[in-house]
LUMKOL-917476 format. One record per atom (N, C-alpha, C): x negated, y negated, z negated. Coordinates in steps of 0.1 Angstrom, whole numbers, plus 5000, padded with zeros to 4 digits. Atoms other than C-alpha are relative to their C-alpha. Layout:
<atoms>
- X, Y, Z;
...
</atoms>
This chain:
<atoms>
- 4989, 4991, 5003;
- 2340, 1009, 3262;
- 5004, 4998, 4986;
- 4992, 5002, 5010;
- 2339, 1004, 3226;
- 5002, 4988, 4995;
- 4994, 5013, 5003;
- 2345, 0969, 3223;
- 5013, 4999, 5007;
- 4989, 5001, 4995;
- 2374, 0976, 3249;
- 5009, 5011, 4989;
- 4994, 4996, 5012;
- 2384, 0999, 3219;
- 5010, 4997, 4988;
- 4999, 5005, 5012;
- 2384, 0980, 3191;
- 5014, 4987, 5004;
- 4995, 5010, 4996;
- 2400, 0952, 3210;
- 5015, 5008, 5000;
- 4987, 4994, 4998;
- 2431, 0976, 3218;
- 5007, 5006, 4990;
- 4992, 4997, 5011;
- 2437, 0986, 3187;
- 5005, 4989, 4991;
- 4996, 5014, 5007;
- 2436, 0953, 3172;
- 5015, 4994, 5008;
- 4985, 5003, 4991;
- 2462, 0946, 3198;
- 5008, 5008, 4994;
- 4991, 4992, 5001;
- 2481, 0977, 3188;
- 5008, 4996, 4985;
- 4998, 4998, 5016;
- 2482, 0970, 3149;
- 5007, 4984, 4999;
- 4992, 5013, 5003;
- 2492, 0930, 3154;
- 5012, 5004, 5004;
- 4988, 4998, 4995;
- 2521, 0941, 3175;
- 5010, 5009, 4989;
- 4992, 4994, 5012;
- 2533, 0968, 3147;
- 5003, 4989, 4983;
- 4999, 5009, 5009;
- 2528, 0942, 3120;
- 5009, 4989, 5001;
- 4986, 5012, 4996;
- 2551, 0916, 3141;
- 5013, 5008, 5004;
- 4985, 4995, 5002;
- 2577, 0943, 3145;
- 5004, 5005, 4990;
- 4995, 4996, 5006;
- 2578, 0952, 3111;
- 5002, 4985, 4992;
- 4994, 5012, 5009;
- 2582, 0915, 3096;
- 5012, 4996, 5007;
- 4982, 5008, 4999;
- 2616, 0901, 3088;
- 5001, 4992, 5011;
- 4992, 5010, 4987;
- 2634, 0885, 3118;
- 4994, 4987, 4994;
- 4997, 5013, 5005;
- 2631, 0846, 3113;
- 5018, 4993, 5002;
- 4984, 4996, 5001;
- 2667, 0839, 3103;
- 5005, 4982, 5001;
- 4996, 5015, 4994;
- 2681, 0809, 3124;
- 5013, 4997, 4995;
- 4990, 5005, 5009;
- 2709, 0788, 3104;
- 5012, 5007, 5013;
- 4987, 4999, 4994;
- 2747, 0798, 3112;
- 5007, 4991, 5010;
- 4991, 5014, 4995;
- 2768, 0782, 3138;
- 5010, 4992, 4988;
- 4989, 5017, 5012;
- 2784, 0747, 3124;
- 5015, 5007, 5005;
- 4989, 5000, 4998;
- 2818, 0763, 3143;
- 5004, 5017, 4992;
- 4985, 4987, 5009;
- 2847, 0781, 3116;
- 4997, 5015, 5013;
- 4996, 4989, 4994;
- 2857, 0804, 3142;
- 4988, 5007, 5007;
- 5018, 4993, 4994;
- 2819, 0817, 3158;
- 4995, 5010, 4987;
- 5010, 4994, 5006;
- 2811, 0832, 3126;
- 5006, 5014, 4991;
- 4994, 4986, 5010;
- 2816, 0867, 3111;
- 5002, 4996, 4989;
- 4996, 5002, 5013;
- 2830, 0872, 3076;
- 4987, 4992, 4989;
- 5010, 5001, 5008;
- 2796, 0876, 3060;
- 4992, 4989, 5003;
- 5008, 5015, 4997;
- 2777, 0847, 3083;
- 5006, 4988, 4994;
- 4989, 5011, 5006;
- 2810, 0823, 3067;
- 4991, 5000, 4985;
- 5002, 4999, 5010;
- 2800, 0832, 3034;
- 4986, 4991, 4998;
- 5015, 5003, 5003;
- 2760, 0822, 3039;
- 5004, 4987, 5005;
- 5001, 5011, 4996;
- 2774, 0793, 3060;
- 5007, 4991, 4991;
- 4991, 5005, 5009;
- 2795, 0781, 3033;
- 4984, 4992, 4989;
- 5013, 5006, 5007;
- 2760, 0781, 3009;
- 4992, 4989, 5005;
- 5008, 5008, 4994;
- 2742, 0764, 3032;
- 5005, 4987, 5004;
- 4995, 5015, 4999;
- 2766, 0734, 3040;
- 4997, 4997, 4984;
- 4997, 5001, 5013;
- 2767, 0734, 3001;
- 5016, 4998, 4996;
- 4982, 5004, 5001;
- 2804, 0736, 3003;
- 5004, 4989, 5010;
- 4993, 5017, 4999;
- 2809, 0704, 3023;
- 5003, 5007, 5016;
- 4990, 4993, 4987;
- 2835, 0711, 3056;
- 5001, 4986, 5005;
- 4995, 5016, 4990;
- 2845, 0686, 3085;
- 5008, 5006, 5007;
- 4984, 4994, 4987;
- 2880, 0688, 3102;
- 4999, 4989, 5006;
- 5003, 5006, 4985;
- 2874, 0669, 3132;
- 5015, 5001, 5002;
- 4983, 5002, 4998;
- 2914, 0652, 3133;
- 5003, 4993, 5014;
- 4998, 5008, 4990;
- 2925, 0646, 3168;
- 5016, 5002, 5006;
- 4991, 5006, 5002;
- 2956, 0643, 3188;
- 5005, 5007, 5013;
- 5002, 4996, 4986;
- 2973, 0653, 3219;
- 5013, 4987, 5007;
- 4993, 5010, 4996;
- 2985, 0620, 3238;
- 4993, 4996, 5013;
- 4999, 5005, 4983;
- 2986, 0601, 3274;
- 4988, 4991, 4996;
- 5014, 5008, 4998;
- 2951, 0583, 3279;
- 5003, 4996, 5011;
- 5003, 5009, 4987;
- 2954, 0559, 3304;
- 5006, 5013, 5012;
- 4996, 4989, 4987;
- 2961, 0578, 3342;
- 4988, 5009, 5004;
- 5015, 4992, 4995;
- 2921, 0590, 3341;
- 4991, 5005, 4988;
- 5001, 4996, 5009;
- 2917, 0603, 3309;
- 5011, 5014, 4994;
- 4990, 4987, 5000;
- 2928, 0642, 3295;
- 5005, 4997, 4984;
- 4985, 5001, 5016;
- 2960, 0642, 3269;
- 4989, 5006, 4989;
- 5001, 4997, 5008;
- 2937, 0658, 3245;
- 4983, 4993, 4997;
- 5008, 5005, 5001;
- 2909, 0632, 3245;
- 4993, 4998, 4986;
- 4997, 5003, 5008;
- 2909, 0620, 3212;
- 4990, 5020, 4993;
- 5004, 4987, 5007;
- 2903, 0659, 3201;
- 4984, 5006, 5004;
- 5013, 4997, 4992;
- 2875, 0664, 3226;
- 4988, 4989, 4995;
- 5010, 5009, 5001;
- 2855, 0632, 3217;
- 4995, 5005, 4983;
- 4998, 4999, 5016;
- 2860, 0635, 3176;
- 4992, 5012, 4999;
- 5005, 4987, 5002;
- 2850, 0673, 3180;
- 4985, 4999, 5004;
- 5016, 4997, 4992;
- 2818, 0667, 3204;
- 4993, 4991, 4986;
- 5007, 5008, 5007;
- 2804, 0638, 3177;
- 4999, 5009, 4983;
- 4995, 4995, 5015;
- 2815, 0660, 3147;
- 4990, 5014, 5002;
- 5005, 4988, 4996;
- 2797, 0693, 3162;
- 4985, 4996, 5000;
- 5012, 5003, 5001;
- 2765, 0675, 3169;
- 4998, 4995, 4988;
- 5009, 5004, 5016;
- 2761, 0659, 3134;
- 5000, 5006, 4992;
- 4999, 4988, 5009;
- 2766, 0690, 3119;
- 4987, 5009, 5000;
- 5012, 4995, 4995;
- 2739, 0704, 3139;
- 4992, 4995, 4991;
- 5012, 5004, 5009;
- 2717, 0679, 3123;
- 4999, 4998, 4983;
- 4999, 4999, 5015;
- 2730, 0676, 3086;
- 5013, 5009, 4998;
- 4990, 4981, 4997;
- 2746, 0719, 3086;
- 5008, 4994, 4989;
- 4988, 5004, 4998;
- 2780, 0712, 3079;
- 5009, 5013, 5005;
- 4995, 4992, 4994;
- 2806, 0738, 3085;
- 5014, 4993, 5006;
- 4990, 5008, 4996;
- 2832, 0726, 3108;
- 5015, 5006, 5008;
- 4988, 4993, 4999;
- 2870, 0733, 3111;
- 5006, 5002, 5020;
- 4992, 4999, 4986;
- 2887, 0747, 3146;
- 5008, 4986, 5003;
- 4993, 5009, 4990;
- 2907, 0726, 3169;
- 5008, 4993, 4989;
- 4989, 4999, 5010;
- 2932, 0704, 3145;
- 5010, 4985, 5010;
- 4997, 5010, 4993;
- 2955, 0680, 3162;
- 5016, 4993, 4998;
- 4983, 4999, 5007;
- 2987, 0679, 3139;
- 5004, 4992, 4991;
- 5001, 5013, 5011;
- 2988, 0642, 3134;
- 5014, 4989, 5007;
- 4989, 5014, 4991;
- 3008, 0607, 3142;
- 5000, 4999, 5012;
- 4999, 5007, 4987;
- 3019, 0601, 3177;
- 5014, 4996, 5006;
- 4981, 5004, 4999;
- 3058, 0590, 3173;
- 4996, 4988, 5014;
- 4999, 5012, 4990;
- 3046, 0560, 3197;
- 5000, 5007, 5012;
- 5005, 4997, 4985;
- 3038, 0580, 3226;
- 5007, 5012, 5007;
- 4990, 4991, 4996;
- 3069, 0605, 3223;
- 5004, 4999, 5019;
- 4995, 4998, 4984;
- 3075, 0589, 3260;
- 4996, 4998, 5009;
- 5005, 5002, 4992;
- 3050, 0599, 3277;
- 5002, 5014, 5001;
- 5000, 4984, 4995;
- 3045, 0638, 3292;
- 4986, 5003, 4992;
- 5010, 4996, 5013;
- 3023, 0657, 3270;
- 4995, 4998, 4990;
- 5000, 4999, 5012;
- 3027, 0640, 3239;
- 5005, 5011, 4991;
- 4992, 4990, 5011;
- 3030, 0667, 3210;
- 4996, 4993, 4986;
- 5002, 5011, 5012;
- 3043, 0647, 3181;
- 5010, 5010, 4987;
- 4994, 4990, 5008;
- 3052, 0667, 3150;
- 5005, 4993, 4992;
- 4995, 5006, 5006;
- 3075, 0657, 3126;
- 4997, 4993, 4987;
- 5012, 5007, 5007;
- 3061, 0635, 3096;
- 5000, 5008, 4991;
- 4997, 4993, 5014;
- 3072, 0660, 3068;
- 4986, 5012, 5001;
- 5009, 4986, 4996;
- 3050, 0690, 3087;
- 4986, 4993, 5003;
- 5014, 5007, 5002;
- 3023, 0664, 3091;
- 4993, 5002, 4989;
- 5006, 5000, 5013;
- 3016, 0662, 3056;
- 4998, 5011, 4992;
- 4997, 4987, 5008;
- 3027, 0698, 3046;
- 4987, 5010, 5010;
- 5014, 4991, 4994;
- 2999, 0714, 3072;
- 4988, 4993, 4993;
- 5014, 5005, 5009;
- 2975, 0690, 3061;
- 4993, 5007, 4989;
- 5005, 5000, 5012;
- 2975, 0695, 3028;
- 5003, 5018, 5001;
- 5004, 4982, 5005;
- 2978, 0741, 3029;
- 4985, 4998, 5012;
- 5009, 5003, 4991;
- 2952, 0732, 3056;
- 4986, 5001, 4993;
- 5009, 5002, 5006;
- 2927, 0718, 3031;
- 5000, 5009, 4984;
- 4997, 4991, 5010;
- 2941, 0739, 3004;
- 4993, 5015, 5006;
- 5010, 4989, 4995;
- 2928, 0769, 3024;
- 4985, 5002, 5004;
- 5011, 5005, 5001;
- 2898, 0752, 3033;
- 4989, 4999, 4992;
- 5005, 5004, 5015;
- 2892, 0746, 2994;
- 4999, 5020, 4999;
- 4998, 4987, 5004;
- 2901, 0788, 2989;
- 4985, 5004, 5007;
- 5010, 4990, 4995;
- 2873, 0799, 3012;
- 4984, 4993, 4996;
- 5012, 5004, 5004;
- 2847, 0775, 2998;
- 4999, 4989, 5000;
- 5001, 5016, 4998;
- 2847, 0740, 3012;
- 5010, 4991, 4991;
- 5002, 5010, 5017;
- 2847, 0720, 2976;
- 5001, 4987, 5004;
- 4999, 5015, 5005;
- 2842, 0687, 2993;
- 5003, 4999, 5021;
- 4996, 5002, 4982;
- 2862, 0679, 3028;
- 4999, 4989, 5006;
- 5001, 5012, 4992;
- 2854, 0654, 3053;
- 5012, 5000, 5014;
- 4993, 5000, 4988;
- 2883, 0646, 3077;
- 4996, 4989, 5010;
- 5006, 5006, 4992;
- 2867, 0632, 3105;
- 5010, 4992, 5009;
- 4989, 5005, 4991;
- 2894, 0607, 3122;
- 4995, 4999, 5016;
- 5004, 5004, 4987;
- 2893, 0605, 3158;
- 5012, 4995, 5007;
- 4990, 5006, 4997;
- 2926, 0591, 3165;
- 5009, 4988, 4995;
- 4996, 5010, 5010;
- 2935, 0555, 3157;
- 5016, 5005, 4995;
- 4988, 5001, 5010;
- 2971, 0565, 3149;
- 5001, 5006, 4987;
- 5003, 4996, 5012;
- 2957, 0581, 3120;
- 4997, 4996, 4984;
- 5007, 5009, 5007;
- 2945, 0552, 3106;
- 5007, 4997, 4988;
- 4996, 5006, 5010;
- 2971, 0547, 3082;
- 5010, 5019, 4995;
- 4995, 4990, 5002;
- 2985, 0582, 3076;
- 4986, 5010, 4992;
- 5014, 4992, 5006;
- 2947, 0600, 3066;
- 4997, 4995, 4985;
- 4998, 5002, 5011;
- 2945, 0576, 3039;
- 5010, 5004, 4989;
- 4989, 4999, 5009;
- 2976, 0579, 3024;
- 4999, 5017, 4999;
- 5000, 4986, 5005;
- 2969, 0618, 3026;
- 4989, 5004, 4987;
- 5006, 5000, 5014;
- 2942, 0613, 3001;
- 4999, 4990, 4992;
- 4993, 5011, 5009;
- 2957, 0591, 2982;
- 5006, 5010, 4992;
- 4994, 4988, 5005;
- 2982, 0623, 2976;
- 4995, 5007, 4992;
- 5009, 4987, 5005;
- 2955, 0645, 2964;
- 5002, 4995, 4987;
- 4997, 5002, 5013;
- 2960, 0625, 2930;
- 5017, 5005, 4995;
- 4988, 4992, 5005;
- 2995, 0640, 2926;
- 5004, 5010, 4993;
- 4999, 4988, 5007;
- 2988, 0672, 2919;
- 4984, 5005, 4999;
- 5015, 4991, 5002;
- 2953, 0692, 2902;
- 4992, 5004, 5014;
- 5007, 4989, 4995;
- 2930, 0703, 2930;
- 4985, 5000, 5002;
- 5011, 4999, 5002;
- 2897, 0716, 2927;
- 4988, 5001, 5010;
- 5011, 5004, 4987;
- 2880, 0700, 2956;
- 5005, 4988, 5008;
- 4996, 5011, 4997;
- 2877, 0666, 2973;
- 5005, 4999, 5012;
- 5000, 5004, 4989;
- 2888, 0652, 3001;
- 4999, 4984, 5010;
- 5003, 5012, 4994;
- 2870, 0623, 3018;
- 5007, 5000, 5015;
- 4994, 5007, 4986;
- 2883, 0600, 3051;
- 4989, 4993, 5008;
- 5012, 5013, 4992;
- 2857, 0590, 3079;
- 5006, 4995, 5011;
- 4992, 5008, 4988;
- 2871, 0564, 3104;
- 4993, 5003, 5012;
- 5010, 5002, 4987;
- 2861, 0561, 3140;
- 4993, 4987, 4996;
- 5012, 5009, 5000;
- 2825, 0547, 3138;
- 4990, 5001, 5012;
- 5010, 5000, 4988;
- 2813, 0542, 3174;
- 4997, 4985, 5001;
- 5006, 5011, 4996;
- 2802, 0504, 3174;
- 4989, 4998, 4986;
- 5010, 5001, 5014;
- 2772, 0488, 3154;
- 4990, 4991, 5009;
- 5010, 5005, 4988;
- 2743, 0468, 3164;
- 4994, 5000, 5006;
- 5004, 4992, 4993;
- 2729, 0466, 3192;
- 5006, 5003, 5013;
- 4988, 4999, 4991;
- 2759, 0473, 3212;
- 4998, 4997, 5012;
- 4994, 5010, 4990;
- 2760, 0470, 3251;
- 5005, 4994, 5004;
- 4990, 5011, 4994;
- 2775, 0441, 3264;
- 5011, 5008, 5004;
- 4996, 4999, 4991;
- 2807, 0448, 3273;
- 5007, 4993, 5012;
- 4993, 5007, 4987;
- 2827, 0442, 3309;
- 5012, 4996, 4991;
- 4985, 5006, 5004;
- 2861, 0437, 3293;
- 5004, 4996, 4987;
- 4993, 5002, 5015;
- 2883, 0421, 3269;
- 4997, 5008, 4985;
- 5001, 4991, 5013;
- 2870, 0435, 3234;
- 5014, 4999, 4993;
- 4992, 5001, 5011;
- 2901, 0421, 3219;
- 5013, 5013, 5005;
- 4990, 4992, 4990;
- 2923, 0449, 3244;
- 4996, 5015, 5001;
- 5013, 4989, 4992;
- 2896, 0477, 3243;
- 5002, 5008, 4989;
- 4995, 4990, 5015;
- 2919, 0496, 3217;
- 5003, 5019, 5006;
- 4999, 4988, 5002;
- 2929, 0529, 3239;
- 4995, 5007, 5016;
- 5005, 4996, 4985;
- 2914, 0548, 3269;
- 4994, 4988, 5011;
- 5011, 5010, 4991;
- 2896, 0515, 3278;
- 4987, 5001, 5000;
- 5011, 5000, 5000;
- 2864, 0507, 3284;
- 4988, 5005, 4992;
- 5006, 4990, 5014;
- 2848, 0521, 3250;
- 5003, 5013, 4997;
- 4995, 4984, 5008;
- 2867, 0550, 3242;
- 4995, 5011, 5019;
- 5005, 4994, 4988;
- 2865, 0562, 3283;
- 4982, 5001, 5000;
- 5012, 4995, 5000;
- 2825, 0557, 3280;
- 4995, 5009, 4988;
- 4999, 4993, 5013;
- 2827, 0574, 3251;
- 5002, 5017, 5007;
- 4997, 4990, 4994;
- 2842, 0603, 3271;
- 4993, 5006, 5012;
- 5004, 4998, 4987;
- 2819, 0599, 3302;
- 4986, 5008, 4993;
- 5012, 4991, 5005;
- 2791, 0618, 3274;
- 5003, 5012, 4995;
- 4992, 4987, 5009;
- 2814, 0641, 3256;
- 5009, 5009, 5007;
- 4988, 4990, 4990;
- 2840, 0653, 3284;
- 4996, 4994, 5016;
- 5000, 5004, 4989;
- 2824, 0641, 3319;
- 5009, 5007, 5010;
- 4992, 4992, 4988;
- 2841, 0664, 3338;
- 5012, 5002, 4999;
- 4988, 5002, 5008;
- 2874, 0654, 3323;
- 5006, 4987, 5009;
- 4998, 5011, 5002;
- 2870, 0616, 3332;
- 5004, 4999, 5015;
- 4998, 5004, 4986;
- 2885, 0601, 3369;
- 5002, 4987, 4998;
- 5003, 5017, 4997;
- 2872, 0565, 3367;
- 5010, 4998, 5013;
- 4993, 5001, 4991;
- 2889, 0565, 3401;
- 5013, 4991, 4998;
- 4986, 4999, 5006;
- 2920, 0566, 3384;
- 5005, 4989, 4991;
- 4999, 5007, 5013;
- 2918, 0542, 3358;
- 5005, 4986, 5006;
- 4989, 5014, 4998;
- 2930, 0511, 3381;
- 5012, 5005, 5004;
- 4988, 4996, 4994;
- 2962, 0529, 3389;
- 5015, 4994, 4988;
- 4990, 5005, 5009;
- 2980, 0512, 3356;
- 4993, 4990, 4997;
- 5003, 5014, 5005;
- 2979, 0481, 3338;
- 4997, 5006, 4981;
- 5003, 5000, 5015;
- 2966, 0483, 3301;
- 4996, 4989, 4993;
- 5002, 5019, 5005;
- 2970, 0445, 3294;
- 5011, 5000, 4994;
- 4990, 5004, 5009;
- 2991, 0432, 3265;
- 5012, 4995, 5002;
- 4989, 5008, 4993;
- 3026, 0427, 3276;
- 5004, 4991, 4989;
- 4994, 5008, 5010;
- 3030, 0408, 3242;
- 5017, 4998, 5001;
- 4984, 5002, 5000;
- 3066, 0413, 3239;
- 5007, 4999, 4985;
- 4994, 5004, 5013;
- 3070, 0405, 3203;
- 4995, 4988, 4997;
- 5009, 5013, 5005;
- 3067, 0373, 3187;
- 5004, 5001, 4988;
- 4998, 5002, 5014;
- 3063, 0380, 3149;
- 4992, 4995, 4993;
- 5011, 5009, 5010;
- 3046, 0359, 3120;
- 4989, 5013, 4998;
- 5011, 4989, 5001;
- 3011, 0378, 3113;
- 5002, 5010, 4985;
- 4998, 4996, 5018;
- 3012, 0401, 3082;
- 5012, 5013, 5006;
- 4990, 4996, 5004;
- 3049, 0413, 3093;
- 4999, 5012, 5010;
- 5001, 4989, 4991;
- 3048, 0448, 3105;
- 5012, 5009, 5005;
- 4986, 4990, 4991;
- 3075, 0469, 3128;
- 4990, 5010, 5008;
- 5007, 4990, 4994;
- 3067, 0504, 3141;
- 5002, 5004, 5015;
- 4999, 5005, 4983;
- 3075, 0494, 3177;
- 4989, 4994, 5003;
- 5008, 5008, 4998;
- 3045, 0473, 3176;
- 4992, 5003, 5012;
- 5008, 4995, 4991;
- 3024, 0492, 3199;
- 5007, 5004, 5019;
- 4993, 5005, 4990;
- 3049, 0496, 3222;
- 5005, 4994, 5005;
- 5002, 5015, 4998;
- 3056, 0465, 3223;
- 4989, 4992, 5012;
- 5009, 5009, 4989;
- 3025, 0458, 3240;
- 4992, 5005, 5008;
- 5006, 4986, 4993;
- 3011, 0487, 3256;
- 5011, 5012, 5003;
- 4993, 4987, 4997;
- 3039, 0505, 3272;
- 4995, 5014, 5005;
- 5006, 4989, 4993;
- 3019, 0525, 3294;
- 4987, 5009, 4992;
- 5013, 4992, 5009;
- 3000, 0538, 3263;
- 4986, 5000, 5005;
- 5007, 5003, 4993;
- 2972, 0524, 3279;
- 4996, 4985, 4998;
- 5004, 5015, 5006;
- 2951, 0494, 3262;
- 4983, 4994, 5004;
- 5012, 5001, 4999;
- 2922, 0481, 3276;
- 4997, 5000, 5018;
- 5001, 5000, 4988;
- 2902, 0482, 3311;
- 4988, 5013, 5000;
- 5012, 4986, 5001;
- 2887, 0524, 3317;
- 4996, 4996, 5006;
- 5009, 5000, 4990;
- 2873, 0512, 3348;
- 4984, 4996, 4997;
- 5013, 5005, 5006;
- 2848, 0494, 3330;
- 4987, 5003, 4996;
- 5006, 4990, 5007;
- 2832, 0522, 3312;
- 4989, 5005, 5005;
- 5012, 4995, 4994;
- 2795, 0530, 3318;
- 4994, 5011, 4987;
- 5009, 4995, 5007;
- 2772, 0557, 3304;
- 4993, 4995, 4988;
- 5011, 5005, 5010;
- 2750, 0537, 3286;
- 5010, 4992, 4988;
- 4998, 5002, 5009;
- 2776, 0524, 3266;
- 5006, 5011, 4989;
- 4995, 4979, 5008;
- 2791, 0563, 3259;
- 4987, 5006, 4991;
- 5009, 4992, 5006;
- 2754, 0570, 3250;
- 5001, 4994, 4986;
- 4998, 5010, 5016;
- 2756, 0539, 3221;
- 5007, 5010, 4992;
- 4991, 4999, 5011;
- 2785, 0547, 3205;
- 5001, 5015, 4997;
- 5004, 4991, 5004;
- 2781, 0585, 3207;
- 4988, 5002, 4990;
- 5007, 4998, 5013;
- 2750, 0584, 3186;
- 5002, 4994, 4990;
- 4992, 5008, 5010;
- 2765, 0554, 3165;
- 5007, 5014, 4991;
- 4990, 4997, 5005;
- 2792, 0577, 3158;
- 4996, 5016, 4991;
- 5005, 4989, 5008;
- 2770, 0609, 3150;
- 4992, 4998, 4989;
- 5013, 5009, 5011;
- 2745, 0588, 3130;
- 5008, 5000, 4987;
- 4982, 5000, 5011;
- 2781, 0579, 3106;
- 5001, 5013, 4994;
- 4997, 4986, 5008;
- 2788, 0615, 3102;
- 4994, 5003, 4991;
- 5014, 4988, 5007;
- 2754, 0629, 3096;
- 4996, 4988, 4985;
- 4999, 5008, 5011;
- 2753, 0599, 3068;
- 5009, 5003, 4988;
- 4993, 5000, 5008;
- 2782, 0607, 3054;
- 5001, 5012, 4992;
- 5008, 4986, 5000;
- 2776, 0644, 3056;
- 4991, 5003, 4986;
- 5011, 5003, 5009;
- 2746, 0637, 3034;
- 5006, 4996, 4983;
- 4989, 5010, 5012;
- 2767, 0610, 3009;
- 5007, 5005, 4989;
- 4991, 4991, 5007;
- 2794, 0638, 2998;
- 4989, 5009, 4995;
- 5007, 4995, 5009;
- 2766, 0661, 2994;
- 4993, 4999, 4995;
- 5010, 5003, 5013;
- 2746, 0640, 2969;
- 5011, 4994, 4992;
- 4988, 5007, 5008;
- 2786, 0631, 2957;
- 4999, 5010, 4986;
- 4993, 4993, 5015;
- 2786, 0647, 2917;
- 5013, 4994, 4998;
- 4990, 5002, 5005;
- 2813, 0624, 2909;
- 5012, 4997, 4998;
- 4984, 5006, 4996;
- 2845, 0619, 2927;
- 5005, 5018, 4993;
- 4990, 4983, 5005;
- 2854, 0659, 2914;
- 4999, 5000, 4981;
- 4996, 5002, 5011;
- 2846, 0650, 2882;
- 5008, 4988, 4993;
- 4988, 5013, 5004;
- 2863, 0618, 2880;
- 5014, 5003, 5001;
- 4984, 4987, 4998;
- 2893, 0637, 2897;
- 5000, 5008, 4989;
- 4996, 4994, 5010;
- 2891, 0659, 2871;
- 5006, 4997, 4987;
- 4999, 5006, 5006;
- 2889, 0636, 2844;
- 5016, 4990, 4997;
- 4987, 5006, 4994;
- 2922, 0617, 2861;
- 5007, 5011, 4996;
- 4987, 4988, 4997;
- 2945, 0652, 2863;
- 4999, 5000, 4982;
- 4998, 4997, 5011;
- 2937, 0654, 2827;
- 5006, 4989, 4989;
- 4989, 5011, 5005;
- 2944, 0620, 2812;
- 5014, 4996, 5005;
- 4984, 5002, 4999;
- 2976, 0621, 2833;
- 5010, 5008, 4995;
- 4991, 4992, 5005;
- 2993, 0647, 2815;
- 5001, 4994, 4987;
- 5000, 5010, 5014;
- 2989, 0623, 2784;
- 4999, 4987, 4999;
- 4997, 5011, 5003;
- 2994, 0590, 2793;
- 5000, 4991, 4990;
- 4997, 5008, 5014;
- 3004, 0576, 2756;
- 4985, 5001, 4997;
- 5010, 5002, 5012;
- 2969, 0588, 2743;
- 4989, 4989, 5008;
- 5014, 5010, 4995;
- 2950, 0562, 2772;
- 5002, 4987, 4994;
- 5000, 5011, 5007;
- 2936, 0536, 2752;
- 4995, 4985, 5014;
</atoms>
């Protein structure tokens, strides 16, 4: 009886001891909109400032792929590498280039002026609540030449926070063989669809995917170099480049980690970056004085 005593109070006194110590206090969600005012604030410390806008798009994928693919894929790879190197990461954003694909049904293609004017109050508000050093996470090739030139801009006028460009990085070595044309395997084909069969399965209708042609009708013949913004239509009318049918798991699992691996690198990169904000700095200030650079 008194060792069934001793024993029960020892029970009694751990269990008050483990309800009076501090909670264990599990990191913030990586997602903007999930977190109260005050959890924003600690989640802000704890990325060290560094933010990821996950840039995607809303356009026609192939006949078995969803119009907002591009936003779904970018987000899922951008969500998990946050998880692993905390990262605070921006809501839905999808307010980019898609003039090529105005003629299809559910393109939303904004005009180029409000392209650049959201962007940039976008990251300007981004910078106000904390995020010092921005990673715009591309997930839409028509971006490819429009992201750069947005921070290209950032040298125009003073602002007191960076903003880096990460491309789509889903190949590397290693790579599954693939079934089709690599040189064709630019939109809703065989990569970007396995890509989707990890990140949106219950999105994807392989079924579907022989129901159009996504082979190069080559209908331009110009010297290499010379660029026209018809180009893509030109040779992919059906917005549709590549072969989805093709697309297996095992190569969606590749390039999915590929592509989180990239982030969570880069993630890292910016926050051991001291010197693009002070070189930026250094820049806004010798530009106001031009004559005195020796």
């Amino acid at each position: 009886m008194h060792k069934s005593l001793l024993v029960s109070i020892n029970a009694l006194c751990a269990s008050l001891v483990w309800a009076q110590s501090p909670a264990v206090q599990s990191k913030p969600s990586v997602h903007w909109e999930e977190l109260t005012a005050a959890d924003f604030r600690d989640a802000i410390g704890r990325a060290q400032g560094t933010c990821l806008l996950p840039f995607g798009i809303l356009e026609k994928h192939g006949a078995h792929l969803p119009l907002g693919n591009d936003l779904l894929n970018v987000r899922y790879v951008a969500l998990n590498a946050a998880q692993q190197e905390y990262a605070v990461v921006f809501p839905e954003y999808y307010f980019g280039q898609i003039f090529e694909a105005k003629h299809q049904p559910g393109t939303v293609a904004y005009s180029r002026g409000l392209q650049l004017q959201l962007l940039q109050e976008t990251t300007d508000e981004m910078a106000r609540n904390g995020c010092q050093k921005i990673i715009i996470v591309n997930g839409h090739g028509g971006n490819n030449s429009l992201l750069p030139y947005f921070a290209q801009t950032q040298l125009d006028t003073p602002h007191d926070y960076v903003v880096y460009v990460l491309g789509i990085t889903r190949s590397g070595q290693g790579e599954p063989k693939h079934k089709s044309n690599p040189a064709t395997d630019m939109h809703a084909g065989e990569s970007e669809t396995s890509m989707s069969m990890i990140a949106r399965p219950d999105l994807v209708h392989l079924d579907r995917a022989p129901q159009e042609s996504g082979a190069d009708q080559a209908r331009l013949k110009l010297p290499e170099g010379l660029y026209t913004g018809i180009w893509w239509y030109a040779r992919f009318p059906n917005h549709y480049a590549g072969e989805g049918a093709a697309a297996t798991r095992e190569l969606g699992e590749f390039e999915a980690k590929t592509w989180i691996n990239g982030i969570v690198q880069a993630i890292r990169a910016v926050k051991a970056d001291q010197e693009s904000q002070r070189l930026q700095n250094e820049f806004y200030e010798r530009s106001k004085h031009p004559l005195d650079t020796h």
